[in-house]
C-alpha positions in Angstrom: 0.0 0.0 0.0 1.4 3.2 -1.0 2.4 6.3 1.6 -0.2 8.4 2.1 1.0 12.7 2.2 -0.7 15.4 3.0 0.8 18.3 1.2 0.1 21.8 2.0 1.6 25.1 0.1 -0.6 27.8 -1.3 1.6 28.5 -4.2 -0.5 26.9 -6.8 2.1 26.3 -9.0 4.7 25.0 -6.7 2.1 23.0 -5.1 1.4 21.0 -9.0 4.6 20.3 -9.1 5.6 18.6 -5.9 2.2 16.3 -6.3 3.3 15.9 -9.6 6.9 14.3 -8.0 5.6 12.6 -5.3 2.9 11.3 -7.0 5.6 9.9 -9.8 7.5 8.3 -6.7 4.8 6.1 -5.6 2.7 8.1 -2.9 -0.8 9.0 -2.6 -0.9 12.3 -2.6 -3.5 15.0 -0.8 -2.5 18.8 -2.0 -4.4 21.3 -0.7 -3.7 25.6 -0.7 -4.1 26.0 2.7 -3.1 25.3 6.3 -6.5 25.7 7.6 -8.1 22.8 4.8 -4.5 21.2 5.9 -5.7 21.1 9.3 -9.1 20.1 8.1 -7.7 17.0 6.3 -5.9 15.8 9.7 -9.1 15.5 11.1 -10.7 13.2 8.3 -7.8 11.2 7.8 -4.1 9.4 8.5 -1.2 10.2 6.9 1.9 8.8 6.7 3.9 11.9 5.9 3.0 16.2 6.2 4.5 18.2 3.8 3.7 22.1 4.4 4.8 25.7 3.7 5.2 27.8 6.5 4.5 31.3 5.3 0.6 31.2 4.5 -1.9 33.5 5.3 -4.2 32.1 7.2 -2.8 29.2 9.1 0.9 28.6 8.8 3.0 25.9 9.0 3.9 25.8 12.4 0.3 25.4 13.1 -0.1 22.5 11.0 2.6 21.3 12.6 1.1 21.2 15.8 -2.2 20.1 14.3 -0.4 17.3 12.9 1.3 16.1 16.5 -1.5 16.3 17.8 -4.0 14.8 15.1 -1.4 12.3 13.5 1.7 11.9 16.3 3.4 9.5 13.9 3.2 11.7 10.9 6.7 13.1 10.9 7.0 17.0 9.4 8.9 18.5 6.6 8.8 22.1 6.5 9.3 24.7 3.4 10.4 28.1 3.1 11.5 30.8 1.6 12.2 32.6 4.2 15.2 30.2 5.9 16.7 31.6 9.5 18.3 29.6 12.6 15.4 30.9 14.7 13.3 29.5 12.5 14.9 26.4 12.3 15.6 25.7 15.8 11.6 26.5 16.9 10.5 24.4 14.3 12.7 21.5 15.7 11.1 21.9 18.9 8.1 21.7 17.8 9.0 18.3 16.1 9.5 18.8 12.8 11.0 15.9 10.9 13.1 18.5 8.5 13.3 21.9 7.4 14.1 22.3 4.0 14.4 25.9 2.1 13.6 26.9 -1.4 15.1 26.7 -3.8 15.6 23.0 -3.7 15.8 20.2 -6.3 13.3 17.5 -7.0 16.2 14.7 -5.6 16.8 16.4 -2.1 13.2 16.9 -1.4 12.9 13.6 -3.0 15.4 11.7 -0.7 14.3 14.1 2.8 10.5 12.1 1.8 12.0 8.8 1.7 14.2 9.3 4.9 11.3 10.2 6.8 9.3 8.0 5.6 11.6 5.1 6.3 11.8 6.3 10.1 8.6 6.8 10.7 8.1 3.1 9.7 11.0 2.1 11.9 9.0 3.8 15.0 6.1 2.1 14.3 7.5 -0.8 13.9 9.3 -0.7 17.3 5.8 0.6 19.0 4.5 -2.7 17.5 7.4 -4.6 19.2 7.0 -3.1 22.3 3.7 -3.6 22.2 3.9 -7.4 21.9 6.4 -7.4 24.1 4.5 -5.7 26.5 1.5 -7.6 26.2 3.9 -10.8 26.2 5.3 -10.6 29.7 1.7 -8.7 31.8 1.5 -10.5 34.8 -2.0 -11.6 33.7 -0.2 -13.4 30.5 2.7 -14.8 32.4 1.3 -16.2 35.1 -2.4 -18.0 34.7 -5.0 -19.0 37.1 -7.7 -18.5 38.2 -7.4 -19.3 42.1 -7.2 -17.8 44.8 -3.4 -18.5 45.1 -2.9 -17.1 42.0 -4.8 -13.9 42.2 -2.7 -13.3 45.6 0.5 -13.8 43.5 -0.9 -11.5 40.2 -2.0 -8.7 43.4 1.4 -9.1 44.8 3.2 -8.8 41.6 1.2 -5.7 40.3 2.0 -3.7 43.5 6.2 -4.5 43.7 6.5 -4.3 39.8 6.6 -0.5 39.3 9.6 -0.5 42.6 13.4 -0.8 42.7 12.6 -3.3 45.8 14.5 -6.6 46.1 11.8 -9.6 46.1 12.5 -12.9 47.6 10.7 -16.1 44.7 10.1 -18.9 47.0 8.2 -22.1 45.8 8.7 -26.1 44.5 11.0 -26.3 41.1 9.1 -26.2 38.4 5.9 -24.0 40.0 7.2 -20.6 37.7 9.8 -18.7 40.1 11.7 -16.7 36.5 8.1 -16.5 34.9 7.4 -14.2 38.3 10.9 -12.3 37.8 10.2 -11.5 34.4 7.1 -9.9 35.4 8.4 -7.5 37.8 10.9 -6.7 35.1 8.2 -6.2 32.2 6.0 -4.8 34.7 8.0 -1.9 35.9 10.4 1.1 35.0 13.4 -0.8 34.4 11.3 -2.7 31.2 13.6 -1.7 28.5 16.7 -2.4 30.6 18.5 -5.6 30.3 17.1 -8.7 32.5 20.0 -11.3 33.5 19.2 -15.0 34.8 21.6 -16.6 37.0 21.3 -20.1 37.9 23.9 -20.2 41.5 23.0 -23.9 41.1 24.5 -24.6 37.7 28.1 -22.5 37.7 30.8 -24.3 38.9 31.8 -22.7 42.9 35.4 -21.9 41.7 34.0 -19.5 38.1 31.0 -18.3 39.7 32.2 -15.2 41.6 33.7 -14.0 38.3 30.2 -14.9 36.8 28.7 -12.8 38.9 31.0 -9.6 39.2 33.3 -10.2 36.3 37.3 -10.2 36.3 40.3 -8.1 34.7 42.9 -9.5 32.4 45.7 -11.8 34.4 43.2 -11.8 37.5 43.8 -15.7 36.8 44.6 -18.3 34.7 42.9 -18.6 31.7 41.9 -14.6 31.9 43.0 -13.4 28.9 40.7 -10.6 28.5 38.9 -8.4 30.5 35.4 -9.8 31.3 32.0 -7.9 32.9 29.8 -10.2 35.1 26.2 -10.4 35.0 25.7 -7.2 37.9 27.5 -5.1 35.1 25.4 -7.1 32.5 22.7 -6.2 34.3 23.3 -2.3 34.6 19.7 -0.3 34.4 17.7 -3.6 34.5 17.1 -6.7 36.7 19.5 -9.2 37.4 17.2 -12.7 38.6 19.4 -14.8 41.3 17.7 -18.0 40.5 18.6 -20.7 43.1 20.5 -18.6 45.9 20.9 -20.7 48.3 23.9 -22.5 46.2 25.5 -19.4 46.9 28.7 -20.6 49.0 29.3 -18.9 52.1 32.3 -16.4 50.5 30.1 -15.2 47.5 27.2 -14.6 50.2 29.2 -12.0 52.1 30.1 -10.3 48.4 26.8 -10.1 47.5 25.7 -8.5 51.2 28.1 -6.2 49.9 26.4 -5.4 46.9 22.9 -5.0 48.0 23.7 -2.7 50.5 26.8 -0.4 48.5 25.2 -1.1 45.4 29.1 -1.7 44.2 30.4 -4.5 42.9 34.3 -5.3 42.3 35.6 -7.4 39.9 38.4 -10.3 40.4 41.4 -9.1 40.5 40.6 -5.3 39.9 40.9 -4.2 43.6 38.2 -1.0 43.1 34.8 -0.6 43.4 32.3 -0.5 39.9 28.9 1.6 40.6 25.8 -0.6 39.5 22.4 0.1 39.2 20.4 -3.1 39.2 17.1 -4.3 40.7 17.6 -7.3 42.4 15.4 -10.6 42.3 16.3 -13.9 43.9 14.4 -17.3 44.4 15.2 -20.4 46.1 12.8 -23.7 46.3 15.0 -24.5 49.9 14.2 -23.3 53.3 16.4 -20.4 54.1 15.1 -20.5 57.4 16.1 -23.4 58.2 19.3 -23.2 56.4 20.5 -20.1 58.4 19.9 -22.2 61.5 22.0 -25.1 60.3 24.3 -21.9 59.5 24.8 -22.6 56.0 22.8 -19.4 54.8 23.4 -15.9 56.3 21.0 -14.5 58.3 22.0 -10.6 57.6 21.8 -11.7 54.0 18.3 -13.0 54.2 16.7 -10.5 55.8 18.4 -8.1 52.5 17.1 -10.2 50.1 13.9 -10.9 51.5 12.3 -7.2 51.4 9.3 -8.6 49.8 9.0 -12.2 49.5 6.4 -14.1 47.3 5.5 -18.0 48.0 4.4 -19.4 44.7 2.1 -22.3 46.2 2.4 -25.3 44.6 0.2 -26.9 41.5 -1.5 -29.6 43.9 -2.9 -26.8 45.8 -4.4 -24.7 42.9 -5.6 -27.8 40.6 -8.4 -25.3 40.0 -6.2 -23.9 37.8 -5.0 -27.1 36.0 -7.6 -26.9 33.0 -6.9 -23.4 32.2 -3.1 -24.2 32.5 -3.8 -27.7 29.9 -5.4 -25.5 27.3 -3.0 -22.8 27.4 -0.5 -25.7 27.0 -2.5 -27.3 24.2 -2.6 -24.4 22.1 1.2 -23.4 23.1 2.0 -26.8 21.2 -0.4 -26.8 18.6 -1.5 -23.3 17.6 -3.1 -24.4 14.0 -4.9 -26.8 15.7 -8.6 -27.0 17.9 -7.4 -29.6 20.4 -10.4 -30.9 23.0 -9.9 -33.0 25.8 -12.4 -35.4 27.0 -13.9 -34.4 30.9 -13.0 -37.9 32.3 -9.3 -37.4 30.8 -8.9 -33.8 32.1 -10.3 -34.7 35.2 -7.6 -36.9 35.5 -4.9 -34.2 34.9 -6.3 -32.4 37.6 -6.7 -35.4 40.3 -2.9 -35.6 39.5 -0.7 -34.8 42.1 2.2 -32.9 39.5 5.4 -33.2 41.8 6.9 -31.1 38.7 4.4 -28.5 39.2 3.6 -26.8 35.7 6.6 -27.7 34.3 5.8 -31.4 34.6 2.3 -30.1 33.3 3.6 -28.3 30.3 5.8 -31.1 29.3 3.1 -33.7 29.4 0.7 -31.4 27.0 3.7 -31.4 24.7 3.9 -35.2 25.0 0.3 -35.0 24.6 0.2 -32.6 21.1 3.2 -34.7 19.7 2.0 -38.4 20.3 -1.6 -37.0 19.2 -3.8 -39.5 16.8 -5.8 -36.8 16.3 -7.7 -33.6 17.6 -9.6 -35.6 20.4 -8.0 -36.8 23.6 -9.2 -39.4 25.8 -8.3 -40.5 29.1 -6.6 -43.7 27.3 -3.7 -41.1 25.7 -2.8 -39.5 28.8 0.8 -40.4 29.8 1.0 -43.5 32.6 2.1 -41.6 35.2 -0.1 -39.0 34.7 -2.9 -41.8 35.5 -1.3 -43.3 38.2 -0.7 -40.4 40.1 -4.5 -39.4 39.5 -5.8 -42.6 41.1 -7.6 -41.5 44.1 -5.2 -41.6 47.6 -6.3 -44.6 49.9 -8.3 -43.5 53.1 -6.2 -42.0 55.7 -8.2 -42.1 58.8 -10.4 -45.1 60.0 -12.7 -44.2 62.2 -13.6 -45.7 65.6 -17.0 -46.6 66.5 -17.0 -44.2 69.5 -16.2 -41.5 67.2 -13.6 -38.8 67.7 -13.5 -34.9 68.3 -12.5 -33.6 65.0 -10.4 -30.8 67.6 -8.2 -33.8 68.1 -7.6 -35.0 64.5 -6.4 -31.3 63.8 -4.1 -31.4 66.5 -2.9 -35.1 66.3 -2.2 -34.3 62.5 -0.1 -30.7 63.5 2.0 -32.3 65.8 2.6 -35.0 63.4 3.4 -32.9 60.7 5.8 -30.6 62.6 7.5 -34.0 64.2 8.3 -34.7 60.7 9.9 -31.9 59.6 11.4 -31.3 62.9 9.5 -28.4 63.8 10.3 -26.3 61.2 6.9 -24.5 60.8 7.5 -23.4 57.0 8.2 -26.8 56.0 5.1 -28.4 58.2 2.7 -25.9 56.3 3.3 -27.1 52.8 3.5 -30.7 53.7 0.0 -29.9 55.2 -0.8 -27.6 52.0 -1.6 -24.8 54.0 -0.2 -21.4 54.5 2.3 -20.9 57.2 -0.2 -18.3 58.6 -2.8 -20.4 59.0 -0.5 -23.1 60.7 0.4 -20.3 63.2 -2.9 -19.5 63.7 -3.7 -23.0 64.2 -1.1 -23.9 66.7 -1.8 -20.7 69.0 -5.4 -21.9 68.6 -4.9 -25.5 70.8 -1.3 -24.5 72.1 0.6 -26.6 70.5 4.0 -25.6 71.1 8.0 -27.3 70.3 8.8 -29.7 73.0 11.6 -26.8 74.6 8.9 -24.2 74.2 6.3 -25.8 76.8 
């Protein structure tokens, strides 16, 4: 589809003969005599490019100008005169014209000004769309689905921190969407055209790790050859994601303190401090808690990092969610195609107990879309485990004849529960699928209390 310009110069004859050029370039061409039926035209229609005298008597080109920003903001500007001067120049610039372009000129400058604009006005748009998408990509609302109450605490939580600096604390199972919440606060908030950095502290060998992290000069060791940054420099004007910080040994912990709190970083060998400016996300799926009282986490460290923490709860405890989360998964895998699942099979997914979380989820749809004998799914093509896991749980309680206070099965089932995971109250609430609040809560409620606590 050809440009679209609105040309506007009440010389009549001057006026022919640029539609006559532009026209024989390609464009679709609007000339009118006047910067008031210039105006006019912005109302009734888009244009790709204005082209517009500025000396004419009624409304002149700077005001057309300023129609057009604020009729057509994507429409760049070129201006024409006669009458050429800096001052002119310079207040048409801050306007926002495109160009300023003086008579006499030739039919190839004004020629090759047309196509320049043109070409970055596509450009802009082009990034606007990107952005767009890109925008639309990582909302919280896209990233993370569900529909549960869980979720919407998450997708609440989220909306609030993104638009911060604040360092957040991701805890939850492997595999329930820790980087999927890290990329929202990113995408969500100011730093969203700034870099965002993934570090897995699990996956780096211990000894390469601190150079990973804050980079190394040239002969800081062997095999440094070259100056190198690390992912806080990498980082710089974005967020940097600490995925799995609890690896983090003991000597890179105090480093990092370091960092969060100077916001300075220095690299191996280097000896001076590097200024960064970085938002900080970690996640973990370990107890830190618990760690820091086995003294293999630091506790000034945790209390830095954890500034706002967010639990994602496990997929076993939102299975309300698990339909919503299959199609999503369906159509992921198989976009061209209208997929349906039978009830009795995707009752089965969600009677599944999903140690993997959603990724386990989201590889069995794969499995599912790949293995497919057609666009109908039964409970017969659902993956073994998948079935086996979704058999319903044998009865846990038998009960007596006499009957039983159902006071005492909630406390009989805390204590057991906390004598399992040795008191630790964090670790009691998930393995009761309940928040730790409402374990708290709970435990107050019939004073049940640690054996050294009575």
């Amino acid at each position: 589809m050809p440009a679209r310009i609105l040309l506007a110069d009440d010389d009549q004859s001057l006026r022919r003969v640029l539609e006559f050029n532009l026209q024989e370039e390609g464009y679709e061409v609007d000339a009118v005599g006047s910067g008031a039926e210039a105006v006019a035209r912005l109302r009734e229609r888009d244009y790709d490019l204005v082209v517009t005298d500025i000396k004419m008597p009624d409304v002149d080109g700077l005001a057309v100008l300023d129609a057009a920003r604020r009729l057509a903001s994507a429409a760049p500007v070129i201006l024409i005169t006669a009458f050429a001067s800096v001052e002119a120049a310079v207040e048409a610039m801050k306007r926002g014209a495109y160009h300023y372009v003086t008579k006499p000129f030739n039919r190839d400058e004004l020629r090759l000004v047309v196509r320049r604009a043109l070409h970055s006005s596509q450009l802009e748009g082009e990034n606007r769309r990107l952005r767009g998408e890109l925008e639309e990509r990582f909302r919280p609302e896209t990233l993370l689905l569900g529909e549960s109450a869980a979720m919407h605490a998450v997708l609440d939580r989220v909306r609030q921190v993104a638009p911060t600096d604040t360092t957040v604390l991701i805890t939850g199972e492997s595999g329930t969407g820790k980087e999927l919440v890290a990329r929202a606060l990113h995408f969500g908030g100011p730093r969203r055209a700034g870099p965002f950095v993934v570090v897995n502290c699990g996956a780096i060998p211990r000894d390469l790790l601190e150079s990973e992290l804050f980079g190394h000069v040239r002969g800081a060791f062997t095999g440094a050859v070259r100056d190198k940054q690390g992912k806080f420099e990498q980082a710089n004007g974005g967020t940097l994601f600490l995925d799995e910080i609890a690896e983090l040994p003991p000597e890179l912990q105090v480093k990092l303190l370091r960092v969060v709190q100077e916001r300075e970083i220095e690299r191996v060998g280097e000896g001076k401090p590097r200024r960064v400016d970085v938002r900080l996300v970690a996640a973990t799926n370990r107890d830190l808690e618990a760690m820091i009282a086995k003294g293999e986490f630091r506790e000034d460290l945790y209390y830095r990092i954890n500034v706002i923490p967010i639990d994602l709860p496990p997929l076993r405890e939102r299975a309300e969610d698990i339909p919503l989360l299959v199609r999503h998964f369906l159509k992921r895998f198989a976009p061209d195609a209208a997929i349906a699942v039978a009830p009795e099979a995707l009752e089965a997914l969600t009677r599944a107990r999903w140690r993997g979380n959603v990724r386990e989820l989201m590889n069995v749809c794969e499995r599912l879309v790949t293995l497919r004998r057609g666009d109908h799914l039964e409970t017969a093509d659902l993956p073994r485990e998948a079935l086996a896991a979704a058999e319903r749980p044998a009865r846990l309680v038998n009960l007596p004849a006499e009957g039983i206070s159902l006071d005492d099965l909630i406390v009989q089932v805390i204590v057991q529960a906390l004598e399992r995971c040795d008191w630790n109250q964090t670790q009691a609430a998930r393995l009761l699928r309940i928040p730790r609040h409402i374990l708290l809560y709970r435990m107050e409620k019939y004073g049940i209390a640690a054996p050294g606590e009575r």
